[in-house]
Each structure stands twice: as structure tokens, then as C-alpha cells.
N, C-alpha and C positions, 0 to 999 in steps of 0.2 A: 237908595244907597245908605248904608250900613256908616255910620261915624263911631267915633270911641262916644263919644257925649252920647249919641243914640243908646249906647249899651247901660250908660248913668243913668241916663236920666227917662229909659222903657222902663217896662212893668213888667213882670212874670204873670200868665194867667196859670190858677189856682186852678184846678176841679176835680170831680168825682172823688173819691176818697179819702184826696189829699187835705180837702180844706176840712177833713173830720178830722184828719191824724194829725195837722197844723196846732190843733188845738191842745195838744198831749204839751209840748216844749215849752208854746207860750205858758201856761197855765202852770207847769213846771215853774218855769224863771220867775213869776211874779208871786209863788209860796214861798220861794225860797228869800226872796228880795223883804217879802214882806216878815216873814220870819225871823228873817237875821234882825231884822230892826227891832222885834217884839220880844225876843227870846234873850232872858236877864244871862243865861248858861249856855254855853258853846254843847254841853250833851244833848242839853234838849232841841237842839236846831232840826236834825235827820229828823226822829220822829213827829214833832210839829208840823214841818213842810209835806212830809207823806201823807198825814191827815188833811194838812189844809188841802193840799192836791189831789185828794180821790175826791175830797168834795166839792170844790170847783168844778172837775172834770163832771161829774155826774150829777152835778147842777144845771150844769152848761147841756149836757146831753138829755135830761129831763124838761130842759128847758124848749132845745130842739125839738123834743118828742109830741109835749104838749101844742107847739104851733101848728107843727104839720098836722097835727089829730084837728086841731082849727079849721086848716085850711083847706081837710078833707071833706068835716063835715058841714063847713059852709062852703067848698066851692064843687067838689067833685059827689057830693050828695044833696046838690041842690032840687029843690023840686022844679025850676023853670029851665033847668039844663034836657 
């Protein structure tokens, strides 16, 4: 049975795609968060945040990239598989 506190206090499951394009928004809000706090001039906020944010992102995605390359070539090119 479905309660209102069931709807608070469940969980959304994330998958396939979503939990790659999840990553766009957060990663977003926390250049911008960090930005504003670093940035002496309101002109320079936009362009700081844009930079800090492709590079997160493409951190975060090179980071991704390197594990699974890990996980291919120690688990799915194993030689006792």
C-alpha cells in the first residue's frame, strides 16, 4: 500500500542513460556555486563557469572511460575466463 510518506521518503531508480546525462545539471550547479564564490566581477561569472563546467564534465567522462577500459581489460579479457 502506497502512503504519502512512502512517496518522501522512496527512491527514484536512475538508469541507462539517465545516470550519464544526470551528470550535465549537477556538475552545472556546482561551477556555478563555486564560481560565484571565486569570481572578484559579476562579467566574469558566465565564462568561468562554462570552462569550469566542460571540464568537470569531461573529466568525470574520461574518468568513466578509463575504468571501464580497467574493467574490460582485467575482467572481460581475462585469460582464466
Amino acid at each position: 500500500m502506497t502512503t504519502p510518506l512512502t512517496a518522501i521518503l522512496g527512491y527514484v531508480v536512475i538508469g541507462g542513460i539517465w545516470r550519464v546525462t544526470m551528470l550535465i545539471p549537477l556538475s552545472l550547479s556546482v561551477a556555478i556555486v563555486y564560481k560565484t564564490t571565486r569570481c572578484r566581477q559579476i562579467r566574469e561569472i558566465p565564462t568561468a563557469v562554462l570552462g569550469l563546467w566542460i571540464t568537470i564534465v569531461l573529466g568525470m567522462y574520461a574518468v568513466g572511460a578509463a575504468a571501464w577500459l580497467v574493467f574490460v581489460i582485467c575482467v572481460e579479457w581475462a585469460p582464466w575466463r
